[in-house]
LOBA-360056 format. One record per residue (C-alpha): x, y, z. Coordinates in pm, 1 decimal, decimal comma, padded with zeros to 6 digits. Each point is the difference from the previous one (the first is absolute). Example, Ala and Ser with C-alpha at 12.3 -4.5 7.8 and 13.67 -1.06 7.14 Angstrom:
! LOBA-360056
+----------+----------+----------+
:        x :        y :        z :
+----------+----------+----------+
:  01230,0 : -00450,0 :  00780,0 :
:  00137,0 :  00344,0 : -00066,0 :
+----------+----------+----------+
This chain:
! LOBA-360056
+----------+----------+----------+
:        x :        y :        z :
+----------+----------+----------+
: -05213,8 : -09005,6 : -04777,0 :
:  00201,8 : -00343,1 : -00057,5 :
:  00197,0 : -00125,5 :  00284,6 :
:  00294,8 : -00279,6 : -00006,6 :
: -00139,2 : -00339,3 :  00074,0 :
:  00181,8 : -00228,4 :  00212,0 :
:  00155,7 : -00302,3 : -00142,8 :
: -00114,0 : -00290,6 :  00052,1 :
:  00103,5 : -00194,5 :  00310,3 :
:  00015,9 : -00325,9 : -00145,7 :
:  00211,7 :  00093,0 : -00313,8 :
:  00260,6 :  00241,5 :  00212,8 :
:  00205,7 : -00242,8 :  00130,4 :
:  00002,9 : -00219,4 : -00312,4 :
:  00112,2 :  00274,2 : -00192,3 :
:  00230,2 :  00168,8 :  00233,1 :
:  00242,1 : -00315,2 : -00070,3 :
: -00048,1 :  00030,8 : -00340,1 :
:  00079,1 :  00391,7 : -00013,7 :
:  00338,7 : -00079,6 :  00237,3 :
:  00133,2 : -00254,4 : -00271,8 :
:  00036,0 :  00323,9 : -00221,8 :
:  00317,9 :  00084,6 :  00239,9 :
:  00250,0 : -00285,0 :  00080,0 :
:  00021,5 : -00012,5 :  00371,2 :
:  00423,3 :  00000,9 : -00083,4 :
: -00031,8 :  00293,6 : -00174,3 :
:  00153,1 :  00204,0 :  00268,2 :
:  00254,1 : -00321,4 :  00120,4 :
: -00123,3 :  00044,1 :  00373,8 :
:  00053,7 :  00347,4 :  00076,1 :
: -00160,1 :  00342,9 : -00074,8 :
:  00014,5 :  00319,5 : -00219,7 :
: -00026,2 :  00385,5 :  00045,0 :
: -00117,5 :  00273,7 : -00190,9 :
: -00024,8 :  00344,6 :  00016,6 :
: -00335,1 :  00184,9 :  00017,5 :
: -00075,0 :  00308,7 : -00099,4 :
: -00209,0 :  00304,7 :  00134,7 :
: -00206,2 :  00167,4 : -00216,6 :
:  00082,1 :  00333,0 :  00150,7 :
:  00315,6 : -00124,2 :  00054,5 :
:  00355,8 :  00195,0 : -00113,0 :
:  00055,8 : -00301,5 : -00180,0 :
: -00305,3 : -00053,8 : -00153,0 :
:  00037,5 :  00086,7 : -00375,1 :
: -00377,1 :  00118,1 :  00038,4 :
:  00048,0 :  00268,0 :  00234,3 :
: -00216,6 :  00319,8 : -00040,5 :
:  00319,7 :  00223,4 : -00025,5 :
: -00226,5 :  00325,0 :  00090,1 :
: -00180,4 : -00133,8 :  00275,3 :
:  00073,5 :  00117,3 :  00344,6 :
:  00015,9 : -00256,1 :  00314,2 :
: -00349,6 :  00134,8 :  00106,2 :
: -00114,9 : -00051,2 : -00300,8 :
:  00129,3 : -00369,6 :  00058,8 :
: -00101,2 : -00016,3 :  00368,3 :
: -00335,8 :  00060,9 : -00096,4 :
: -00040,5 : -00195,2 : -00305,5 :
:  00134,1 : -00353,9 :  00200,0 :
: -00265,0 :  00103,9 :  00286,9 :
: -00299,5 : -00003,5 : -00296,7 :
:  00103,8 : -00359,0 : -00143,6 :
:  00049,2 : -00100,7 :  00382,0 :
: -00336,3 :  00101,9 :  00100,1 :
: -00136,1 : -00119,0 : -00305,1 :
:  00145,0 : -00368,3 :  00005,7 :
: -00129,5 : -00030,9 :  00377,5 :
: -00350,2 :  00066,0 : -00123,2 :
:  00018,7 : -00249,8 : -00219,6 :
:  00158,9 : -00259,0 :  00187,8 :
: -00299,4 :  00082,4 :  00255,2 :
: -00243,7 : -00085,5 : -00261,2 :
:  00208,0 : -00322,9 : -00108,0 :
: -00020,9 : -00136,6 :  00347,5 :
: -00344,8 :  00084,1 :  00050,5 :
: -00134,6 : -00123,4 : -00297,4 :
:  00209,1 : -00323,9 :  00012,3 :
:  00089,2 :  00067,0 : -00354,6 :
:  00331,9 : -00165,5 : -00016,6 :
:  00200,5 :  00124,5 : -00313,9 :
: -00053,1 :  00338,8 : -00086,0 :
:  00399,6 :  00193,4 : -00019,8 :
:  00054,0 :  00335,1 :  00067,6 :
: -00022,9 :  00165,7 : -00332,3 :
:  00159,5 :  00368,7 :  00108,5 :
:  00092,8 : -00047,6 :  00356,4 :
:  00400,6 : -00099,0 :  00093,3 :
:  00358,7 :  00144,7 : -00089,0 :
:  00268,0 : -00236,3 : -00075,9 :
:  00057,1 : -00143,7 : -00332,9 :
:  00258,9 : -00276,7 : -00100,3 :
:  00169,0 : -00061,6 : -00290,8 :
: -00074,4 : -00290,4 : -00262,5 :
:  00090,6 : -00148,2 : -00261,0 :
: -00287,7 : -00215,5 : -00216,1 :
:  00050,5 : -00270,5 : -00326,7 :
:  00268,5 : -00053,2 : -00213,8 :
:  00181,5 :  00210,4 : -00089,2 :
: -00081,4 :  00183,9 :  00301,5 :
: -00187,8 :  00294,5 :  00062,5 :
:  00058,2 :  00237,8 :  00264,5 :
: -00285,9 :  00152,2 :  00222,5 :
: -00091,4 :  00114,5 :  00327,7 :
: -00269,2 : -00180,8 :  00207,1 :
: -00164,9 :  00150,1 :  00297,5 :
: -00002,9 : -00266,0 :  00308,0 :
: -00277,1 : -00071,8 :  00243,3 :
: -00027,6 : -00232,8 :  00250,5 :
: -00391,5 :  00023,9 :  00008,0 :
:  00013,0 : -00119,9 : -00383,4 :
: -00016,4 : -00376,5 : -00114,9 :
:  00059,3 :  00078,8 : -00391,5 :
:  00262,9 :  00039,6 : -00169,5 :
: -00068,3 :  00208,5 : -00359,8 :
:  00123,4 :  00281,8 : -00225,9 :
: -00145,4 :  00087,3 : -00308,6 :
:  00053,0 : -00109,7 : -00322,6 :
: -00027,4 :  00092,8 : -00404,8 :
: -00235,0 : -00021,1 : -00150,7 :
: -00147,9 :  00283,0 :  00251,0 :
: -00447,0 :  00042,3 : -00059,4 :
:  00073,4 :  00224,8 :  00260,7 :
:  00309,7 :  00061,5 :  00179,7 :
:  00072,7 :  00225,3 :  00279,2 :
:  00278,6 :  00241,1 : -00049,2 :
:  00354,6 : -00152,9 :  00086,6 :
:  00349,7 :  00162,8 : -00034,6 :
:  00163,3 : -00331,2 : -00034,6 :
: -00058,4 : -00147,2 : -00318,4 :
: -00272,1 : -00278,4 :  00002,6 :
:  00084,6 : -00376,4 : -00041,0 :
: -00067,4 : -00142,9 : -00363,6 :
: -00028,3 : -00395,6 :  00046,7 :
:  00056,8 : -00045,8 : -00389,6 :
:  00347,7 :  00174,0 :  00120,6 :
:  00092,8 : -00295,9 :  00226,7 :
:  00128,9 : -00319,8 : -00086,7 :
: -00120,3 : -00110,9 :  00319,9 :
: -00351,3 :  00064,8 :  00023,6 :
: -00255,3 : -00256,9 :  00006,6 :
: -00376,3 :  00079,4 :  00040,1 :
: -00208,9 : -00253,6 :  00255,6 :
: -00245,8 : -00181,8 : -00192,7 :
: -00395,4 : -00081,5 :  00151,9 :
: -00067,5 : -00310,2 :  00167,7 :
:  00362,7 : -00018,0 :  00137,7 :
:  00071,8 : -00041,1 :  00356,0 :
:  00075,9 :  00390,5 :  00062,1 :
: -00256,5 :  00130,3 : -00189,3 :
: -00230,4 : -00193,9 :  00232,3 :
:  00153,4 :  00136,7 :  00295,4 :
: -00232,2 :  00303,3 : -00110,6 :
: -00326,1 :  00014,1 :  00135,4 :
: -00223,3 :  00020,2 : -00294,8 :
: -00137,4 :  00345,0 :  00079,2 :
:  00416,5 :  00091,6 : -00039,2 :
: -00014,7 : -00144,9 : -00359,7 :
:  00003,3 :  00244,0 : -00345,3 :
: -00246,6 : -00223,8 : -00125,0 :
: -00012,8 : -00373,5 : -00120,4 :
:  00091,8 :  00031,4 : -00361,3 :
:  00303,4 : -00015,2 : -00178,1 :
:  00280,6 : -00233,5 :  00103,6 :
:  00156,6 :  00259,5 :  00216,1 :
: -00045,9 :  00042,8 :  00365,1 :
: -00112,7 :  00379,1 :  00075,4 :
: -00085,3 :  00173,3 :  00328,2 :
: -00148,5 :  00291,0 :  00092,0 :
:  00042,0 :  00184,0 :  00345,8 :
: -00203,5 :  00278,3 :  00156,2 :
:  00069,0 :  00183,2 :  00305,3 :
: -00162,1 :  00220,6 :  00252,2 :
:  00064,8 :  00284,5 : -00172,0 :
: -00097,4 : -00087,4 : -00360,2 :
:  00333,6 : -00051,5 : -00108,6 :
:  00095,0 : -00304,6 : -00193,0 :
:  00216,9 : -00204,0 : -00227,5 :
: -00093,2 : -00252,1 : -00252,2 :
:  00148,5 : -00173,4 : -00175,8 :
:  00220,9 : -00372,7 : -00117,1 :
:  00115,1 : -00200,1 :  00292,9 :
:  00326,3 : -00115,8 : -00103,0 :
:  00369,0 : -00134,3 :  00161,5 :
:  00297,1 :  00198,3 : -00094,4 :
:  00424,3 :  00013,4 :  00138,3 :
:  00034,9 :  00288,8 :  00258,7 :
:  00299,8 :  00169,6 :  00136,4 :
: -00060,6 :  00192,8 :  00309,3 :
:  00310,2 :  00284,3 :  00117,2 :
:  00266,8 : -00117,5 : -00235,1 :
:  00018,2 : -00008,3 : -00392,7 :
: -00029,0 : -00344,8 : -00126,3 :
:  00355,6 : -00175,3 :  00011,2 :
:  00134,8 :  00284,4 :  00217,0 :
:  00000,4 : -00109,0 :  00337,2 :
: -00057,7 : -00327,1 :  00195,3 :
: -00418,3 :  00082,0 : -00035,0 :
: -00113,4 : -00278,4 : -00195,3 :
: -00321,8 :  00053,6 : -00220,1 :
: -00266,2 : -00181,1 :  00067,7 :
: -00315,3 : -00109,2 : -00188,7 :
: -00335,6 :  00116,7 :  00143,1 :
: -00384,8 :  00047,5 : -00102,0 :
: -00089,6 :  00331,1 : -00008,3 :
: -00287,6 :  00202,6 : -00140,6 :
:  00072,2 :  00163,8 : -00353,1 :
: -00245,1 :  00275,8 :  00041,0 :
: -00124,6 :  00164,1 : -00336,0 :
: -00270,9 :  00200,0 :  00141,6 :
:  00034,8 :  00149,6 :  00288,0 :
: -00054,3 :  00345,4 :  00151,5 :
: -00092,8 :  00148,4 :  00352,0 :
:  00253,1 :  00178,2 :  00213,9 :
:  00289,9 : -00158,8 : -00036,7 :
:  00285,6 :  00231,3 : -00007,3 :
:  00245,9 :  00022,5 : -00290,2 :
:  00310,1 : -00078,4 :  00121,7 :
: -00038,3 : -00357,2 :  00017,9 :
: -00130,2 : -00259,4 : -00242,2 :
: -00180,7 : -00223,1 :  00230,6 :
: -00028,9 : -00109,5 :  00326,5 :
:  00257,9 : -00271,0 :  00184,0 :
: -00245,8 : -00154,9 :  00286,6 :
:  00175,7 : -00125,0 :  00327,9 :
: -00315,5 : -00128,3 :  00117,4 :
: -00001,0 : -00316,7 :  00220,9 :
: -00302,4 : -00170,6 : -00174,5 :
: -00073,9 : -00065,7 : -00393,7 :
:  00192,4 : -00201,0 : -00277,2 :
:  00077,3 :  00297,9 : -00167,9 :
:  00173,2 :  00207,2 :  00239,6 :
:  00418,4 :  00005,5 : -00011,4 :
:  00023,7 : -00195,5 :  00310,7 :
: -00216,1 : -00261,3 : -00041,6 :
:  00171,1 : -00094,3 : -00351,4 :
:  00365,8 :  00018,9 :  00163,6 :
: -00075,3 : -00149,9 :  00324,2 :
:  00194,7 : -00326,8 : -00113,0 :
:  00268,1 :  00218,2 : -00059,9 :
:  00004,5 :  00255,4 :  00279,4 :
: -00094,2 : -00241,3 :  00249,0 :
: -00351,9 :  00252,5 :  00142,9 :
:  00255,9 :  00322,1 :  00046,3 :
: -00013,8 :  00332,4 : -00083,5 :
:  00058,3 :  00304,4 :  00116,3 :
:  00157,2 :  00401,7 : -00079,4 :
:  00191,5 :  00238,1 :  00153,1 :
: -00142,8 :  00382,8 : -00096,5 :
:  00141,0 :  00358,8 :  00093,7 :
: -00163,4 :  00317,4 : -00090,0 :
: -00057,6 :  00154,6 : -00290,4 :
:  00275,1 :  00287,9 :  00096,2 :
:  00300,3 : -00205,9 :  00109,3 :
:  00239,5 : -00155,4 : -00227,6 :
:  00007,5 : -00331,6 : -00181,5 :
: -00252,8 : -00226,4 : -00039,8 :
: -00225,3 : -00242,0 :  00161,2 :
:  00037,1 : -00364,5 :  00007,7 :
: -00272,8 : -00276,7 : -00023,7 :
:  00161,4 : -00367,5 :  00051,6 :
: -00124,6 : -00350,3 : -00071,7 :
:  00121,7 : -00353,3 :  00137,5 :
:  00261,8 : -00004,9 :  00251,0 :
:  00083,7 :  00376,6 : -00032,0 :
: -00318,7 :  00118,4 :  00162,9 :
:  00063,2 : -00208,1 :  00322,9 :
: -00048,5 :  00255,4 :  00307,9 :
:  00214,9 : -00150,0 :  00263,8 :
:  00277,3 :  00081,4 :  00264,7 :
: -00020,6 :  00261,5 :  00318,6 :
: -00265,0 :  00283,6 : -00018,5 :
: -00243,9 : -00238,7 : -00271,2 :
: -00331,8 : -00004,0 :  00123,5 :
: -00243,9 : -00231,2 : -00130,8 :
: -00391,7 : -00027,2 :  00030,5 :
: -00306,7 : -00260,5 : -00096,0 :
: -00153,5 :  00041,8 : -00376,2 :
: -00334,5 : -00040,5 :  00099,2 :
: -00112,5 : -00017,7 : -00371,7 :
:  00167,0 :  00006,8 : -00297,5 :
: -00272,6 :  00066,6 : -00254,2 :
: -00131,0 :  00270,6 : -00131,3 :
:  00286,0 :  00177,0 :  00220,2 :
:  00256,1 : -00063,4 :  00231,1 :
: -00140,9 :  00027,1 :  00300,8 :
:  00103,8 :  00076,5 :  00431,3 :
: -00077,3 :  00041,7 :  00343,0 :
:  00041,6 :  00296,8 :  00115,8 :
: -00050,1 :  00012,3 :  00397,7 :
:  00112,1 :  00339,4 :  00076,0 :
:  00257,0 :  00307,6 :  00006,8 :
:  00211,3 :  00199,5 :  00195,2 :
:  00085,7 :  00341,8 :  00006,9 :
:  00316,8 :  00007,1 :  00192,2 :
: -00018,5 : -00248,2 :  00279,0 :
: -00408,9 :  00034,8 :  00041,3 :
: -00153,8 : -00259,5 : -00154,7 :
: -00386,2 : -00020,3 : -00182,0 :
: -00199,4 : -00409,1 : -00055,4 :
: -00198,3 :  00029,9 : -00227,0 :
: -00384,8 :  00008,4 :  00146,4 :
:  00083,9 :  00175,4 :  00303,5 :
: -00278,7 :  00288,9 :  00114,7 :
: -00143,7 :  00009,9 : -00364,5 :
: -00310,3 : -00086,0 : -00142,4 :
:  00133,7 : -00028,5 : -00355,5 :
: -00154,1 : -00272,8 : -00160,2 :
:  00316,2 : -00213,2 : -00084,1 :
:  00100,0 :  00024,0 :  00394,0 :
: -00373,5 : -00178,0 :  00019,1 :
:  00144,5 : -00283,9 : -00238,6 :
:  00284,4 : -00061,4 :  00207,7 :
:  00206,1 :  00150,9 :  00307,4 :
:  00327,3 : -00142,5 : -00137,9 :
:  00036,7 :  00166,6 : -00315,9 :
: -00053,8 :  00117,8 : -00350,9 :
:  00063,9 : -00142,8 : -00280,6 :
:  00227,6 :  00214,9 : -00210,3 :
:  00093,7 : -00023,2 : -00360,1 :
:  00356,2 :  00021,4 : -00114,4 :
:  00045,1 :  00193,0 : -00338,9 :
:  00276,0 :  00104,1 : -00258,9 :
: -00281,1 :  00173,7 : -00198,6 :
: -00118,0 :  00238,4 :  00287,8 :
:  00188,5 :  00305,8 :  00046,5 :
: -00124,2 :  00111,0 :  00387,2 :
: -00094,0 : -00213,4 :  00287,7 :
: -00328,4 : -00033,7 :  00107,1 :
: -00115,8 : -00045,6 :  00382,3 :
: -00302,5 : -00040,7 :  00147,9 :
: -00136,5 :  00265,8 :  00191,9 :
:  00045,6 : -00066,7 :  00395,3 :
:  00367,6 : -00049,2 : -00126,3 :
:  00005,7 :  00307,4 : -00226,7 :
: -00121,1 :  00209,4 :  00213,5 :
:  00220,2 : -00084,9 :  00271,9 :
:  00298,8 :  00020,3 : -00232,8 :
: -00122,6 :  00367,9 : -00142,6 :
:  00039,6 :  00117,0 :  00347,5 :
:  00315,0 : -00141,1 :  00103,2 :
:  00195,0 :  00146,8 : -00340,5 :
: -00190,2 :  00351,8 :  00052,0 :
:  00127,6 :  00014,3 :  00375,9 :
:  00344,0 : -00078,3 : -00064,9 :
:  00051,8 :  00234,3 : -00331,6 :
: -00009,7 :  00321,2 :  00145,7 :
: -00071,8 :  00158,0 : -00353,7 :
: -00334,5 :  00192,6 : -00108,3 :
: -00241,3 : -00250,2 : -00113,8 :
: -00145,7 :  00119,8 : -00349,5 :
: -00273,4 : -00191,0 : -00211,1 :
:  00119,2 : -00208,9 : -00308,9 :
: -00074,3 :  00221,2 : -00273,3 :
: -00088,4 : -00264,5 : -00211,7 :
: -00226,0 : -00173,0 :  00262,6 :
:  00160,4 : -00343,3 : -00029,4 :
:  00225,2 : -00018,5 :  00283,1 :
: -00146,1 :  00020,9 :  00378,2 :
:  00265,8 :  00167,6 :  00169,4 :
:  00258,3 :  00231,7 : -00162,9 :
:  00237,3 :  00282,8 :  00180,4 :
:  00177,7 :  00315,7 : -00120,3 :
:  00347,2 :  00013,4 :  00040,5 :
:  00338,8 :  00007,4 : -00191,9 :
:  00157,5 : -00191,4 :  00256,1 :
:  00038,2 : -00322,0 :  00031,9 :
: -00190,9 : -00160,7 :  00298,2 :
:  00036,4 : -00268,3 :  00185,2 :
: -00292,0 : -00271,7 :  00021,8 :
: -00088,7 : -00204,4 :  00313,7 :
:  00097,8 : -00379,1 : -00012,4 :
: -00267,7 : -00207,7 : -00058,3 :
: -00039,0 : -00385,5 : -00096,8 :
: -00221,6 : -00185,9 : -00128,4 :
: -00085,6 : -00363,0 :  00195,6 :
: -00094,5 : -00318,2 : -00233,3 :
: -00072,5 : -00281,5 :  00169,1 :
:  00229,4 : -00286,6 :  00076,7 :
:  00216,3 :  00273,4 :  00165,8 :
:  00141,3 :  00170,2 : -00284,9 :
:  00029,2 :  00396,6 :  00074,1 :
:  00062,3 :  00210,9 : -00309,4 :
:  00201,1 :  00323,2 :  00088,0 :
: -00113,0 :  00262,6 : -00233,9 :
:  00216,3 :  00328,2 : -00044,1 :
: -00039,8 :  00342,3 : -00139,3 :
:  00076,2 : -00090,1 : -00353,0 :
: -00305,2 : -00274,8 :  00052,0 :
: -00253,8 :  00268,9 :  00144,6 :
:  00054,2 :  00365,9 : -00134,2 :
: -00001,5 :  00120,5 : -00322,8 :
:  00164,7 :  00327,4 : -00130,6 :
: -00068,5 :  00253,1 : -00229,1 :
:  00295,2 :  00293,0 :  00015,0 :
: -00136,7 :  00254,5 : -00245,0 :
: -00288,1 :  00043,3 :  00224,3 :
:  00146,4 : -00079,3 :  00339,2 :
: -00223,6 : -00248,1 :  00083,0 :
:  00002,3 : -00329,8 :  00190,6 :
: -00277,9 : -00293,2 : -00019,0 :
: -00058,0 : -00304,7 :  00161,2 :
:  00030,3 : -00303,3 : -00211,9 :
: -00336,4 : -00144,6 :  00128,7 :
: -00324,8 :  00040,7 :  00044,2 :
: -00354,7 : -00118,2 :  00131,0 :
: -00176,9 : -00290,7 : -00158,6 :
: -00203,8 : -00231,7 :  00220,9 :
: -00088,8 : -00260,6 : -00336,5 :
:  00383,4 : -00087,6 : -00108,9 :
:  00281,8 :  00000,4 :  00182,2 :
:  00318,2 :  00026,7 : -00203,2 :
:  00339,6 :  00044,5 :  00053,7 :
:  00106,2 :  00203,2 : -00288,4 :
:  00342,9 : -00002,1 : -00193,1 :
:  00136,1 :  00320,4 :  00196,0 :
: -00042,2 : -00206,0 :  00336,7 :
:  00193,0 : -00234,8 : -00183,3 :
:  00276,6 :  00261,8 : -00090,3 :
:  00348,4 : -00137,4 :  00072,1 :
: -00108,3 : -00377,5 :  00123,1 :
:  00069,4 : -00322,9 : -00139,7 :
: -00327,5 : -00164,4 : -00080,4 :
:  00007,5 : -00357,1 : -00036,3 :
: -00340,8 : -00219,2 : -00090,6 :
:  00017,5 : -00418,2 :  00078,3 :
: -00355,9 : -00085,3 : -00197,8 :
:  00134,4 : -00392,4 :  00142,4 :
:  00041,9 :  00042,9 :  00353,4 :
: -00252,8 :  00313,4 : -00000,5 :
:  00211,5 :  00260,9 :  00148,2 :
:  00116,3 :  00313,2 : -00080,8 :
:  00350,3 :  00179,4 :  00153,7 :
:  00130,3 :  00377,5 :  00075,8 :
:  00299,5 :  00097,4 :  00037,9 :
:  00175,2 :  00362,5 :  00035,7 :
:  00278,4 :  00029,7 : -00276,7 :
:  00239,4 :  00265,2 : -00030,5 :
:  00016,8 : -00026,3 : -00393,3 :
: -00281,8 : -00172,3 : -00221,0 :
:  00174,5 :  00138,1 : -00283,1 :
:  00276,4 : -00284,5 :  00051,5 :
: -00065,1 : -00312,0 : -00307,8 :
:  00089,1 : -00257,4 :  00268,1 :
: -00149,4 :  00136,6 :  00375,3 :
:  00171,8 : -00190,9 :  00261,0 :
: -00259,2 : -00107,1 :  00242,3 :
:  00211,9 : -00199,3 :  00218,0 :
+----------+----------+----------+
């Protein structure tokens, strides 16, 4: 099976500047922007399996969860840098490609460097209920020809091929999903219609895919990739404009309005309660210390009394990866197991398997139950005070409770649900990344200070 090459060191930097000039670093005159995000179980999601019931739901978040985990596990320990997460995540954000402009949906992942959706003519196109981008539609689209500077960003084993005047890649990933297709540059709109709002469009490369296929889902058209690393990702082509910062703002799939995802100076964490921790890498994912927990006022280091192999690496921590595509939280087993006890002992319900298998502790009751306070230490001091709504998942039509996490030695992730009701906010400059408690994410402007 094919595997994503990495680029080429000495053309990445090169070409990174020549990828930014695509988006005028006054685009956004200084400050930031907002848009909303949407769940694709959400009540606002115009996708929304109107017969499925929230176990249904529960269960179905907990597959692409486990599955995405396994994946980034084999990512990391293959040092295969670019593979995205083909199936795996949740939240989906409205854009708007070419001109005139197109509206679609694009699924957003912070372990993804591309940017792509797929394009007529389709060899083979996945199934998509938005309609798929025609560049002969667009007045604005321009195809990248070979032996330009951004086709040579491509490592050559990225490359369609060397004939023809137009630049071509082709992707594989560790599932045997892929897109192929033009690499091109193209206007985008993200949250707000073209000449609507105080968005500006901006002009990006992107991958036109006309063949691609795998299991990409078919609410979306294409992936958006937050990652930190790669000249095609979103934030490496507006980092003249947004300054390094990003961030979103994301509330479950049950509760009302949307969530947000900001750019610029809107996704600045700051002000009393903000938290902030070390990225310790950027690339392939955004990456953290975590030293520890505590379950009420008892607290666990990481590497005490185990013989887990990580706590052999190091007695200070684990490095943990933060992801919008991952729907549960992953912990590694001395902490797990730790955890698992504390939440049985103070729910005094009966402890019942999953039925499904996929969660590791679940309870029967049609009341709701109260979960012990626990937080989760990254280093630099920065103490991340998960409730409830960040642990326990609930599905009423079978009175059943689960915990939102589970045991996996290999990756360490803090999942979307742990990030439930937090503002997130990413500085790729200053390599940080803040928390902070909000009351309302569903708010277009969230005051952090």
């Amino acid at each position: 099976m094919a595997t994503p090459a990495k680029l080429s060191r000495s053309l990445l930097g090169f070409t990174l500047l020549a990828l930014l000039c695509l988006v005028e670093p006054s685009a956004l005159g200084g400050g930031g922007f907002t848009a909303d995000l949407i769940h694709r179980d959400s009540l606002s999601s115009p996708f929304r399996d109107p017969f499925a019931t929230d176990s249904e739901f529960m269960h179905s978040a907990a597959r692409r969860s486990i599955s995405h985990a396994h994946r980034i596990w084999a990512r990391l320990g293959s040092k295969i840098r670019y593979d995205l997460t083909s199936n795996g995540g949740g939240y989906y954000v409205k854009v708007w490609i070419g001109d005139p402009p197109l509206e679609t949906f694009l699924l957003i992942d912070t372990g993804s460097d591309l940017l792509w959706t797929q394009c007529e003519p389709c060899i083979n196109c996945y199934h998509q209920k938005p309609p798929i981008f025609v560049p002969g539609n667009s007045r604005t689209y321009r195809t990248v020809k070979r032996r330009t500077k951004v086709c040579n960003s491509l490592d050559r084993s990225w490359r369609g091929g060397d004939t023809g005047r137009d630049c071509t890649y082709y992707y594989t990933y560790m599932d045997k999903s892929f897109t192929k297709g033009d690499v091109a540059e193209e206007t985008f709109t993200i949250g707000t219609p073209p000449g609507a709002g105080a968005i500006p469009a901006v002009r990006m490369a992107f991958g036109c895919g006309h063949n691609n296929s795998g299991k990409f889902q078919d609410i979306g058209s294409g992936i958006l990739g937050l990652a930190g690393s790669g000249p095609f990702s979103l934030i490496s082509q507006m980092e003249g404009s947004i300054r390094g910062l990003f961030g979103y703002c994301l509330v479950t799939e049950t509760g009302q309005g949307t969530s947000k995802i900001s750019f610029g100076e809107d996704a600045v964490v700051s002000g009393p309660g903000a938290i902030s921790t070390t990225l310790v890498t950027i690339s392939p994912y955004y990456t953290v210390i975590l030293e520890g927990f505590s379950i009420e006022d008892k607290r666990f280091s990481y590497g005490d009394n185990s013989a887990d192999s990580e706590a052999k690496e190091s007695n200070k921590g684990v490095k943990m990866v933060i992801d919008s595509g991952a729907t549960l939280t992953s912990l590694p087993s001395q902490y797990f197991s730790k955890l698992r006890t504390a939440v049985a002992d103070a729910i005094s319900s009966r402890e019942v398997p999953d039925p499904k298998g996929e969660h590791d502790l679940c309870f029967r009751t049609p009341e709701q139950i109260t979960a012990p306070v626990v937080t989760l230490h990254f280093a630099g001091g920065a103490d991340m005070v998960l409730g409830a709504v960040n642990m326990l998942g609930r599905s009423p039509e079978h009175d059943l409770v689960c915990l939102t996490m589970k045991k996996m030695d290999r990756v360490p992730v803090l999942g979307y649900i742990a990030q439930l009701n937090f503002k997130v906010g990413f500085n790729r400059r200053e390599k940080t990344v803040s928390f902070k408690h909000v009351m309302d994410c569903t708010a277009q402007h969230i005051d952090m200070i």
